[in-house]
N, C-alpha and C positions, 0 to 999 in steps of 0.2 A: 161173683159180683162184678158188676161193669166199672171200669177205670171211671175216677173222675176225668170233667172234661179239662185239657190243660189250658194252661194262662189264667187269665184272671179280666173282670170284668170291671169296664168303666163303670163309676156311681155319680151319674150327672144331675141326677136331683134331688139331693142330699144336701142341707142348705149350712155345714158348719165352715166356720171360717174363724181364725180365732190368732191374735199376736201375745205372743209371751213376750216381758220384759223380766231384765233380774237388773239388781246393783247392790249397791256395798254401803251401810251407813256408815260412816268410819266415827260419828260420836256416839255411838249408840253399840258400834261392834255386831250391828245386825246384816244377814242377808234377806234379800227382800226378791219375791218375783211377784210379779202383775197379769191375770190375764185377760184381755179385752175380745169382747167378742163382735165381731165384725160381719156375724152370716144371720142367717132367718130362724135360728131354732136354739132354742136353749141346751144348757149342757152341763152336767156333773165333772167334775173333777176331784182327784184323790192323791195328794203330796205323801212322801212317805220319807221317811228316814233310812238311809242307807244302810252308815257307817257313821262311826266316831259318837253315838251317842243312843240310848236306848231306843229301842224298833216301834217308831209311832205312825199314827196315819189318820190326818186331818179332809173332811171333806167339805167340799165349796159349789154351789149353785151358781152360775153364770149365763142369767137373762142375758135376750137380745138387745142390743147396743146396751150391754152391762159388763160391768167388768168384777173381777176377783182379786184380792191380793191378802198377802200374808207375810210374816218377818220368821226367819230362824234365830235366837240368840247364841253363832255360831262359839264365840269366845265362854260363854257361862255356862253350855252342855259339852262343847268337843272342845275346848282350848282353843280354837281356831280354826280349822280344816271343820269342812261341812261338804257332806254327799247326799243330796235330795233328787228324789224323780217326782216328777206333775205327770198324771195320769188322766185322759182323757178319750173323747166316743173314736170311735174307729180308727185305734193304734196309735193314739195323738199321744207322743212322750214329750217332754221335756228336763233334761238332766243336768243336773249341777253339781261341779266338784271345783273344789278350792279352799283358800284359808283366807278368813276374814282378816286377817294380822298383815298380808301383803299390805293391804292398802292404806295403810298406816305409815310405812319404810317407805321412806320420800327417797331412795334414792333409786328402786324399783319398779319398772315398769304395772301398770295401774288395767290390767285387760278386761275387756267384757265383750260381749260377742249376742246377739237377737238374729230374729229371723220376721220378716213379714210373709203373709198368706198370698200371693198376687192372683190364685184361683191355677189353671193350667198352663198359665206366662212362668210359673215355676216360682220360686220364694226368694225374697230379695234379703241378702247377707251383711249386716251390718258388724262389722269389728270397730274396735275404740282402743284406745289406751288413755288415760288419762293422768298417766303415771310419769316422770322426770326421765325413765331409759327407752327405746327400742323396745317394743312387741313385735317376734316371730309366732304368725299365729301359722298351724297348720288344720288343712282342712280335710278331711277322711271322711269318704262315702262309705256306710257299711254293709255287708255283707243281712239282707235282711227279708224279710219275705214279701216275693215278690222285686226287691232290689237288686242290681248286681254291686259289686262292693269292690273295695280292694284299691282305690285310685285315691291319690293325696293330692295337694299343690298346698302353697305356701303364701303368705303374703305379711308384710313388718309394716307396721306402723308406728309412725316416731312417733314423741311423746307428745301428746296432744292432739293425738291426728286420730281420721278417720279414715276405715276402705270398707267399698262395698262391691256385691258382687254378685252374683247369680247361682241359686243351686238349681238343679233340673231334679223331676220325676218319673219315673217308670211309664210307660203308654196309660196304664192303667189310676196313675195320679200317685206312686207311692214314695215314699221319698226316707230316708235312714242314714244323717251324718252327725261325726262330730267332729267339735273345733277345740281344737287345745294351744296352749301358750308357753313360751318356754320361760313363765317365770319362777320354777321351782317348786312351787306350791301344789301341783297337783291339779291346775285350773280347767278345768275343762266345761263342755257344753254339748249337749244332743237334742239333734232335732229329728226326729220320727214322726210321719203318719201318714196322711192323705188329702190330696189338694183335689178339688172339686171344681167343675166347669163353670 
């Protein structure tokens, strides 16, 4: 049989584009993500439950300039720790780990973490704290297909602040990070897929 051919091929007229949001309702004890679609073509989506609560899987329709969203009631199925993935068209993840209960202890840093779609300018990195201490967030490219992985860097945001920052994609548009928090709880966030011309 003949080798496939190696690398991998740009998909420049492939029209998705799409920003996830998440946050924390803290009277309601709910986790929430949002997804907006910003490209030419509609799109499926499929959330699924980790961890900490039985193995379920919800799915969402997401017209053009339409958006999706959905709540976990992380405190009345898991106690508070909640691990979900948003599944989307061509390798598009989005992951979440954390405990809804942080955000409640006024004396703990408050983190959340998004990503925008900028097309082949690369994806713009928003970090937040909205919490009373210090957020060390760090940030990890993953090892992923078509990715090379392996490189961190770091960045704190005091309480009430904001930083933003640049992730880059593969030649090919592919892109596999994630950001975590050192505030105990397990907080984390991925962002996987492919960015389009």
């Amino acid at each position: 049989m003949p080798a496939p051919e190696s690398g991998d091929r740009p998909a420049n007229a492939i029209g998705y584009r799409f920003t996830t949001t998440s946050w924390t309702d803290t009277t309601t004890n709910r986790f929430w993500f949002k997804v907006v679609n910003n490209g030419t073509l509609g799109a499926g989506f499929t959330a699924y439950t980790v961890n900490y609560r039985t193995y379920q899987a919800w799915n969402y329709t997401c017209p053009t300039a339409g958006s999706a969203s959905d709540y976990f009631s992380a405190l009345t199925y898991g106690g508070g720790p909640y691990d979900i993935d948003l599944h989307g068209p061509d390798g598009y993840l989005r992951g979440f780990t954390g405990d809804v209960r942080t955000w409640t202890n006024t004396s703990k840093a408050h983190p959340e973490a998004s990503v925008a779609d900028n097309g082949r300018l690369g994806l713009t990195l928003t970090l937040t704290n909205q919490g009373t201490a210090p957020a060390t967030f760090t940030i990890g490219r993953n090892v992923a297909t078509g990715a090379s992985g392996g490189s961190t860097s770091t960045a704190t945001v005091a309480p009430g602040g904001t930083w933003t920052g640049t992730l880059t994609a593969t030649p090919a548009g592919h892109y596999d990070y994630t950001v975590t928090a050192n505030v105990g709880d397990g907080f984390g966030r991925r962002f996987a897929g492919r960015l389009y011309a």
